[in-house]
Structures are given as structure tokens and as C-alpha cells.
N, C-alpha and C positions, 0 to 999 in steps of 0.2 A: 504493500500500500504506500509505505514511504516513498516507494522507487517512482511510482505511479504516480503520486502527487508532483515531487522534484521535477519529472519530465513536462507535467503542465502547467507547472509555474515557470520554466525554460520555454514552453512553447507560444505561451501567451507574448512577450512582446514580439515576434514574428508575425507571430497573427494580427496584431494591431499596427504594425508596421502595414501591412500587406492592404490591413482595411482601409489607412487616412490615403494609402496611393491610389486604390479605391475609389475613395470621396473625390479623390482630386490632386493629389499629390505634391498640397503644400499646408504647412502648418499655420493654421488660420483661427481671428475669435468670433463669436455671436453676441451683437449687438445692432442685430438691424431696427431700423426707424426708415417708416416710409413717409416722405413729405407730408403725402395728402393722401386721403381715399375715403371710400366707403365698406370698410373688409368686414363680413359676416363668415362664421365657419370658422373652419382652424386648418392647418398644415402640418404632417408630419414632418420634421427635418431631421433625418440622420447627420450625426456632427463626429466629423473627427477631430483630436484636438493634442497637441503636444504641450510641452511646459520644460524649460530648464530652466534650472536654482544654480544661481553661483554665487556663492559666501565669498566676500572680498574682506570683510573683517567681523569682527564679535556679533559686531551688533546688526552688521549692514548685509544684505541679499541683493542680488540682480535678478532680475527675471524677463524671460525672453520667452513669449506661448502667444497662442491662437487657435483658431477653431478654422474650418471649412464644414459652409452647409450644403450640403451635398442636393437638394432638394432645391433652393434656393441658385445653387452655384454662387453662393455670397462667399469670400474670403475675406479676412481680416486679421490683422498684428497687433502684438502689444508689447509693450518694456516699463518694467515696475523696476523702480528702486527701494527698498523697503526699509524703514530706518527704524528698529526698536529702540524707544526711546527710555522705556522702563519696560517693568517687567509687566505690567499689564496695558501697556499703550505701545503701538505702532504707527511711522507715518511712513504713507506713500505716496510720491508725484509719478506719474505716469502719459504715456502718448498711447491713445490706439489711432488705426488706422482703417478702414471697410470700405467696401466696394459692395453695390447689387445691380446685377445687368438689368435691364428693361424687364427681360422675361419674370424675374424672381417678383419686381416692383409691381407691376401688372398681376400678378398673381395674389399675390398679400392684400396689394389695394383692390379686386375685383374690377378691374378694369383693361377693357380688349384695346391693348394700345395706344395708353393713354402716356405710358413713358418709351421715349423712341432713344435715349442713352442713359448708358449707366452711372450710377447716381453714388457717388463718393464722398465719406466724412472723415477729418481729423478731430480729435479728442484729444484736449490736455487737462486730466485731473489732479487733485488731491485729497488724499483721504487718509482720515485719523481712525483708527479699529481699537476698542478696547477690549479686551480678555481676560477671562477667569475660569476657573473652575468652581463646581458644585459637586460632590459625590460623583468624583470623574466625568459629570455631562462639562464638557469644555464650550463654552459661552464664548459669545462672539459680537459684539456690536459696532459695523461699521458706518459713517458718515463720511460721503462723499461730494465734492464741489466738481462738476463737469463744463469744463467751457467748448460747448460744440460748434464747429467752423463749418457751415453748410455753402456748398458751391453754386452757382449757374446749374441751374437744370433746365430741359426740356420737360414741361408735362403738355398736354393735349395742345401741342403746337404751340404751344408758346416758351420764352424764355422766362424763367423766375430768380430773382435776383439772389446773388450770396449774400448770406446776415448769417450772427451769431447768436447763439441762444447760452443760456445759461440755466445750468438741470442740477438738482439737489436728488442724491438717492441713499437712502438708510437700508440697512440690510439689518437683518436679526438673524444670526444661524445658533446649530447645538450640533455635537459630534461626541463622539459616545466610543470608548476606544473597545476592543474585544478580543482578549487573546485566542485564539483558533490553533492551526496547523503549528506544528510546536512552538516556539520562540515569535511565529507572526502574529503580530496586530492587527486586523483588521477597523476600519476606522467609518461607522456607519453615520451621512450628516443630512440634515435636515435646515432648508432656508426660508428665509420671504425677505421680500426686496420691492419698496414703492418709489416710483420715480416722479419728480416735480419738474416741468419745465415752464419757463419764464414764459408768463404769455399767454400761459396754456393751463397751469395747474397738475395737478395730478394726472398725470398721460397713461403710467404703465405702472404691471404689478407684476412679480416675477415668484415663482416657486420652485424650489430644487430640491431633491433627495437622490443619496446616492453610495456608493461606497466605496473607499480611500484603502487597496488591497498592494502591501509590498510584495515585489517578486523576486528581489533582487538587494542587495544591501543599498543600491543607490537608485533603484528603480522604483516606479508605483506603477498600478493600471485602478483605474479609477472608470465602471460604467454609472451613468445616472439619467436619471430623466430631469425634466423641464420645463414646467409648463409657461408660457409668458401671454400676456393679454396686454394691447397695446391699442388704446384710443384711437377708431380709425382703420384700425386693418384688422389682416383675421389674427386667433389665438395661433401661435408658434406651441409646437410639440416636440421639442428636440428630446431626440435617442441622443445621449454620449457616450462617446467610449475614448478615454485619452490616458496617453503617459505622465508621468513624471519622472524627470532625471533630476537630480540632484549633483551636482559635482562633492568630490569631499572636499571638507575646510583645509584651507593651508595655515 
């Protein structure tokens, strides 16, 4: 049985390897927002997603991940620097970047046509996360500042001018550690996440559970689901399945 297990904890990052070249063949995140629409329904989106962690000092991480949705054919980047500031506060500045072709946007928005180029956003955040423990449920409360840079686009023949918006989102998660397969922890989490945009108010609500499984001493595979509901378009149902690498500390 031991042999058994070892050889599929060895097989699993191949297999996820195999799957994101799959989706698309580049490590990509999920955070689309479509201009405008009227989206009723929802959308399945299979997502694959990578993650590396590089510890440059005690207290400080780099992070370099994304998602591709495969359903969407939406790609997107991201780069965190994380700064623990104490032992129950973190802060992080970060850039993401996304794309969604006509097809993806037209599909969300219910709309035949309605965008004829694809539709591109930069993201420069910052966000303060505080942490604790309860009878090992690990707590989590994040506050986040989003300043969104929206380009020129085409919607139903016309041009719509770039402006910037400005989006506030709080996140509440819990994770829950579980010793399993001899010495592995398995790490089962649960989220909710509401999004504010300037303007706008209350846009989007975001739901995540999942689970956080080592395969590797520097490795994770993490599948989860996602549900997201976004003012305007249909509900997002992303399947995930992604890595984590970790570098070791120097």
C-alpha cells in the first residue's frame, strides 16, 4: 500500500503538468470582469493554475502564479511580494495582468457580438491579511485596495474610453490542517470574498473550498472549486487544479 500511494503522489505533478498544457499551456490567474452586459446563467470554467514561492529573506516571499481558463480562453499573471510584518499581520503590493478574447466576453455578457477585440486589464494592489489560530482552524482576514486600469475597448461598434476605477475586497477564509498519509498534512480551506467598486458598489461575491495536499517536500497540488457571481454577467464555476513550488530558504 505504501508503494502504491508513493507512486501516486510521484504521478500527480505529471498529471497536472500534462493538464495546464491542456488548458492552454501557460500559467495564468482568474479574475475576469466584463465591462458591460446582461449575463443570466453561469459557466463552467476548468482552470489550471501554477504558483512559485521564493523566500528572499525571514520575513519577505516573492510570488510569481496564474490561472488559465480554459473555457473562457482568458489568461492572466500575477507577482506578490509579501512582507510579514508581525507574527499575525502581513502586507502585500502586487501587479496582475488579464486578457479575455471577444468570444469569452460575449459569452459571460450574453451577447452575439457585441465585443469584436479583446479586452485587457492591469491591476496594482495592496493588501494587509491578519492571522491567527483557534483550536488549529487557522483564520484569515484579508483587506485589499485594487487600483484597476481599464483600456479602449470596442463594445457594439463603438469605442469606450480608458478610466480607472478603484475596488475594495475583504476576504474571510479558515483552513483546518489534517495529518493523513504518514508525516502529510493535508490542509482542507474554506472562503468568501465581496468586492466594492467605485461607482458601482458592491459588484461581486466570491466563494472557494478546497484542498492544500503536499506531494513533494517543496511541492503542493491543490484541487478546488469556485463559485463567483459578478453584477452583470453570468455566475463563473471554476474547477481548479494547480501547483505549488516553493523554493527552499537560503
Amino acid at each position: 500500500m505504501r508503494g502504491l500511494t508513493k507512486f501516486v503522489l510521484h504521478l500527480v505533478p505529471t498529471f497536472l503538468v500534462l493538464w495546464l498544457v491542456f488548458l492552454g499551456g501557460r500559467c495564468i490567474a482568474q479574475e475576469v470582469d466584463v465591462p458591460t452586459g446582461r449575463g443570466s446563467g453561469s459557466v463552467v470554467a476548468p482552470t489550471g493554475w501554477a504558483e512559485l514561492i521564493a523566500p528572499v529573506q525571514q520575513r519577505i516571499d516573492l510570488k510569481f502564479y496564474g490561472f488559465y481558463i480554459g473555457e473562457l480562453k482568458a489568461p492572466s499573471g500575477q507577482f506578490d511580494a509579501t512582507f510579514r510584518a508581525t507574527k499575525f499581520l502581513s502586507i502585500t503590493p502586487s501587479y496582475l495582468y488579464y486578457s479575455v478574447p471577444p468570444d469569452g466576453l460575449n459569452e459571460l455578457a450574453n451577447h452575439s457580438g457585441g465585443f469584436t477585440r479583446t479586452y485587457e486589464e492591469h491591476q496594482f494592489r495592496i493588501d494587509g491579511t491578519v492571522m491567527f489560530s483557534v483550536h488549529k482552524f487557522e483564520i484569515s482576514e484579508r483587506n485589499m485596495y485594487v487600483g484597476r486600469f481599464l483600456p479602449a475597448y470596442m463594445y457594439g461598434g463603438k469605442s469606450l474610453p480608458e478610466k480607472e476605477i478603484n475596488r475594495y475586497r475583504n476576504r474571510i477564509a479558515v483552513a483546518y490542517p489534517l495529518a493523513v498519509v504518514g508525516s502529510h498534512i493535508w490542509k482542507p480551506f474554506a472562503s468568501y470574498e465581496a468586492f466594492y467598486d467605485q461607482g458601482s458598489g458592491w459588484t461581486k461575491n466570491r466563494a472557494w473550498t478546497g484542498v492544500t495536499v503536499p506531494i513533494e517536500k517543496h511541492v503542493s497540488f491543490q484541487p478546488s472549486y469556485m463559485w463567483e457571481n459578478t453584477n452583470g454577467i453570468k455566475d463563473l464555476r471554476y474547477l481548479m487544479f494547480g501547483l505549488i513550488f516553493r523554493m527552499p530558504s537560503r
